[in-house]
Every structure is written in structure tokens, then in C-alpha cells.
N, C-alpha and C positions, 0 to 999 in steps of 0.2 A: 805641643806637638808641631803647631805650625812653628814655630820659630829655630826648633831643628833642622826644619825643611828647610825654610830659609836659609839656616846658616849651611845646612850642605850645598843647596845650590849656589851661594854665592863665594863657598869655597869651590867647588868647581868651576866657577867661569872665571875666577881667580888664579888658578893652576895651570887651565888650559891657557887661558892670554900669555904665564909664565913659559909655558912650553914653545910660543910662537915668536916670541921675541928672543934676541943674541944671546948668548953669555953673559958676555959684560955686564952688560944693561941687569937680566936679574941679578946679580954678584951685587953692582953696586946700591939696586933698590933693600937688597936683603941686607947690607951693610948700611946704610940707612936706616932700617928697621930697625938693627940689630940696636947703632947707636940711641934712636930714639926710646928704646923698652931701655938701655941702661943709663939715660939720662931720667927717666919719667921715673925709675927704682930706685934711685937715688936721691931724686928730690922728698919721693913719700918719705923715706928713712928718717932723711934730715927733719920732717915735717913732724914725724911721729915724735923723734927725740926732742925736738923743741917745744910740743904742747907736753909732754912730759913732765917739763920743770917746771912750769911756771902754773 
């Protein structure tokens, strides 16, 4: 329970800081994210396929 709490409040003060800052700036933090979740997806992939064979 408590770490629901947690994770809602610190998605809130996450969204509102998103709200008070430019465009740009979130555009290019969420394009960053975006890059970092399809390099981190890709790595597991290759990780999984390679304990795999061996």
C-alpha cells in the first residue's frame, strides 16, 4: 500500500514539474526516455537469445 502511495505521489510531482516547463524541453526528455526503454528492450532481447544457446 505504501509504495502505491509513493509511486502516485511521485508521479504527480513528476507531471506537474512536466506541466511547468516549455514544450521543447518535455518533447526532448520524453524522446530520451523513449530512446533509453528501446535501447534497455533490446539489449534484454539480445541477452535472452544469447543465454539461450549456450
Amino acid at each position: 500500500m505504501f509504495v502505491l502511495v509513493a509511486a502516485l505521489l511521485l508521479l504527480g510531482v513528476l507531471m506537474g514539474s512536466v506541466a511547468h516547463v516549455p514544450a521543447p524541453v518535455s518533447l526532448v526528455a520524453a524522446a530520451l526516455i523513449g530512446v533509453w526503454l528501446l535501447v534497455f528492450a533490446a539489449r534484454e532481447r539480445h541477452s535472452r537469445r544469447t543465454t539461450r544457446r549456450s
